[in-house]
DOBA-871212 format. One record per residue (C-alpha): residue number from 1; residue in one letter; chain; x, y, z. Coordinates in steps of 0.001 Angstrom, whole numbers, plus 500000, padded with zeros to 6 digits. Example, Ala and Ser with C-alpha at 12.3 -4.5 7.8 and 13.67 -1.06 7.14 Angstrom:
<sites>
+-------+--------+---------+--------+--------+--------+
| volum | drenba | vexdren |     c1 |     c2 |     c3 |
+-------+--------+---------+--------+--------+--------+
|     1 |      A |       A | 512300 | 495500 | 507800 |
|     2 |      S |       A | 513670 | 498940 | 507140 |
+-------+--------+---------+--------+--------+--------+
</sites>
This chain:
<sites>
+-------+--------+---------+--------+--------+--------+
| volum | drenba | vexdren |     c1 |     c2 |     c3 |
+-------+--------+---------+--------+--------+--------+
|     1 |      X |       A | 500000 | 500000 | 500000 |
|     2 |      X |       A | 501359 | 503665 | 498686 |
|     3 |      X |       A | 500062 | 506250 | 501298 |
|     4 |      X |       A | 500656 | 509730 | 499778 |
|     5 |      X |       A | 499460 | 513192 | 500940 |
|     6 |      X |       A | 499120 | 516570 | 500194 |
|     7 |      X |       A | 502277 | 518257 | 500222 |
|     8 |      X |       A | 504357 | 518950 | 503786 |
|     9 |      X |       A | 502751 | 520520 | 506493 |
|    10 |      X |       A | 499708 | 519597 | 505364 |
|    11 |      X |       A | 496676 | 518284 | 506768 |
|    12 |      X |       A | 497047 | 514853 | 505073 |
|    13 |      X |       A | 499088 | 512184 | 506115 |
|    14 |      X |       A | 497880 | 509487 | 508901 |
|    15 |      X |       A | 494319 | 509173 | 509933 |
|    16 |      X |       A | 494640 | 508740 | 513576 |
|    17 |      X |       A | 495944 | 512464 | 513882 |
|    18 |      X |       A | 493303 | 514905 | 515709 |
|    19 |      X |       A | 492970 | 517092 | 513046 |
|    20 |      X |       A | 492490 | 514774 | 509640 |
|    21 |      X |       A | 492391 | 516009 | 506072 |
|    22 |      X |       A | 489230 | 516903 | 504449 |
|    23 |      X |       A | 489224 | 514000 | 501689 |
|    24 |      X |       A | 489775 | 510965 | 502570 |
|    25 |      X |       A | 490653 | 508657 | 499957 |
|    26 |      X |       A | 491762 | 505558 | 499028 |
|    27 |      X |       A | 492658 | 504237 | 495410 |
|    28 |      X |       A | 492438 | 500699 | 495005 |
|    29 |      X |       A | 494308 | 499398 | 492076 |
|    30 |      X |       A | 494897 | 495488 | 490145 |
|    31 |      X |       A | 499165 | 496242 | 489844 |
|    32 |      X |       A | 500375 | 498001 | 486972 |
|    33 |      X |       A | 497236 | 497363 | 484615 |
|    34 |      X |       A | 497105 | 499982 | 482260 |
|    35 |      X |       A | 493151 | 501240 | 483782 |
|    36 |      X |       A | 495173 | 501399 | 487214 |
|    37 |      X |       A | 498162 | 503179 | 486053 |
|    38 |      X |       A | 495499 | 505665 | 484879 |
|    39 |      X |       A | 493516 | 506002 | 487807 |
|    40 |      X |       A | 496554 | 506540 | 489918 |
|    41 |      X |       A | 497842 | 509379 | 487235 |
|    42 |      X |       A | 494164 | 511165 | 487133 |
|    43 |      X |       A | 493770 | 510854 | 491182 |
|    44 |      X |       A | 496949 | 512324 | 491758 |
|    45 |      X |       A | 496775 | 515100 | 489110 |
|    46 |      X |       A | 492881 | 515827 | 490642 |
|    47 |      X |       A | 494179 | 515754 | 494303 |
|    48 |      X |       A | 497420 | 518272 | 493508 |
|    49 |      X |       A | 495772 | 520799 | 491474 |
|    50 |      X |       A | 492160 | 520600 | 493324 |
|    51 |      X |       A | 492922 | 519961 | 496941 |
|    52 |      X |       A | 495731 | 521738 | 498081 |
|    53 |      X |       A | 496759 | 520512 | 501282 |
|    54 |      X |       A | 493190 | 519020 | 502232 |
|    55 |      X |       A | 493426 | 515293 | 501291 |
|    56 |      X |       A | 494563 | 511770 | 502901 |
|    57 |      X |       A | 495453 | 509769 | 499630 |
|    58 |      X |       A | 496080 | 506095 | 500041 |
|    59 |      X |       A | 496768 | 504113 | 497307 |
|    60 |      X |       A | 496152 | 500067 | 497725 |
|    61 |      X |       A | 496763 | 497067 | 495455 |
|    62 |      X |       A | 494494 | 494459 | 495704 |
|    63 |      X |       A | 496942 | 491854 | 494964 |
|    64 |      X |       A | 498984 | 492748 | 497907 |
|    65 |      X |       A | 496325 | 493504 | 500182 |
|    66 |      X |       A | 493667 | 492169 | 499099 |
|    67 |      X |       A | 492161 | 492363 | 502928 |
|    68 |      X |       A | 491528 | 496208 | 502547 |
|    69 |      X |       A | 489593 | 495404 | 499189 |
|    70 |      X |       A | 487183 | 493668 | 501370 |
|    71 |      X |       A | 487222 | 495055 | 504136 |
|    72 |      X |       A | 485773 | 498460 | 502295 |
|    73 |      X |       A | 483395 | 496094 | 499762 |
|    74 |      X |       A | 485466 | 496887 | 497060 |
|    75 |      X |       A | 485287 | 493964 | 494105 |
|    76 |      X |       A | 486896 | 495987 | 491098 |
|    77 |      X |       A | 489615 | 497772 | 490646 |
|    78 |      X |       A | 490249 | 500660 | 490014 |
|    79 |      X |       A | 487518 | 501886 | 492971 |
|    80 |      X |       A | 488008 | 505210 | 494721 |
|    81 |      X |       A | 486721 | 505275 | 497879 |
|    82 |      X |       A | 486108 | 508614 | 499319 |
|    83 |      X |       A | 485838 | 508394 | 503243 |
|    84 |      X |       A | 483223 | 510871 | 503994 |
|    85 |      X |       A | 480274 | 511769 | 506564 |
|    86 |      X |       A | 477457 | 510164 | 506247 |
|    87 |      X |       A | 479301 | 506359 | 504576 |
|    88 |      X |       A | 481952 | 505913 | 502008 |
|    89 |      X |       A | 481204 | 506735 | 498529 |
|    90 |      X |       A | 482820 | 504880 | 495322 |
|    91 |      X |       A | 483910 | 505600 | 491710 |
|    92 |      X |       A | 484542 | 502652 | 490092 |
|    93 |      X |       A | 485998 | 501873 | 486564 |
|    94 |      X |       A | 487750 | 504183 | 484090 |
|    95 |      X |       A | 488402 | 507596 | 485437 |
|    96 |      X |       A | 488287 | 510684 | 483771 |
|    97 |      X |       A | 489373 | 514015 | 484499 |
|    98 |      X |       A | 485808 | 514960 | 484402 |
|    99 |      X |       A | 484039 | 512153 | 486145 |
|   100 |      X |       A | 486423 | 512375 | 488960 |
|   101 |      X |       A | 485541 | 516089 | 489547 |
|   102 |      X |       A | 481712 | 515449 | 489669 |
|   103 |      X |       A | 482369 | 512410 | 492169 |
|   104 |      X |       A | 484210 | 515526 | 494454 |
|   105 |      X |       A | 481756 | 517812 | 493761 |
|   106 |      X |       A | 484587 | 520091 | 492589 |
|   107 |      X |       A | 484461 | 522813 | 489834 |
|   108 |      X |       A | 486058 | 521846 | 486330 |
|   109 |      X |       A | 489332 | 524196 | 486279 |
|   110 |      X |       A | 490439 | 525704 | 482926 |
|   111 |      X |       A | 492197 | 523410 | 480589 |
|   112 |      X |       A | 489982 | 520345 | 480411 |
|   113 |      X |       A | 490096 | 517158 | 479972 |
|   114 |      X |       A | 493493 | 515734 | 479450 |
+-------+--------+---------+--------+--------+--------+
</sites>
């Protein structure tokens, strides 16, 4: 598992601190298939232009921990989970610039889809 967070002195970084970041998120991915690769490359790009220093990013495979898949219901990979109020919410499947933006409920930034 690849934990990454925003960028130092952030809020990110591990969950069991008081103060926690504002998205929680975890990327499950199936190794270095090509629809993971590009999950992990769109989730990262979303997270550093979009959320500052306000995100937890963890980043699992299911082959080597296959546990976590389960333990948050996730079958398919790639699956976002965003850790949120009120139950986790998932993106699942190809991920585009676009769709991942909606899923945040974040505005579109200039420059579009990639």
């Amino acid at each position: 598992m690849k934990k990454l967070k925003g960028p130092p002195g952030g809020t990110g970084g591990n969950l069991s601190k008081k103060k926690t970041a504002g998205f929680i998120l975890k990327l499950y991915i199936a190794g270095n298939e090509s629809n993971s690769r590009r999950a992990v490359e769109v989730v990262r790009e979303i997270c550093r232009q979009n959320l500052g220093q306000n995100y937890d990013l963890r980043i699992i495979d299911v082959f080597k921990d296959f546990n976590s898949a389960l333990q948050d219901k996730v079958l398919v990979a790639p699956t976002l989970v965003w850790l949120k109020k009120g139950g986790p919410a998932y993106l699942i499947g190809n991920f585009t610039r676009q769709r991942l933006l909606e899923f945040l409920g974040l505005p579109e930034r200039a420059g579009g889809e990639k």
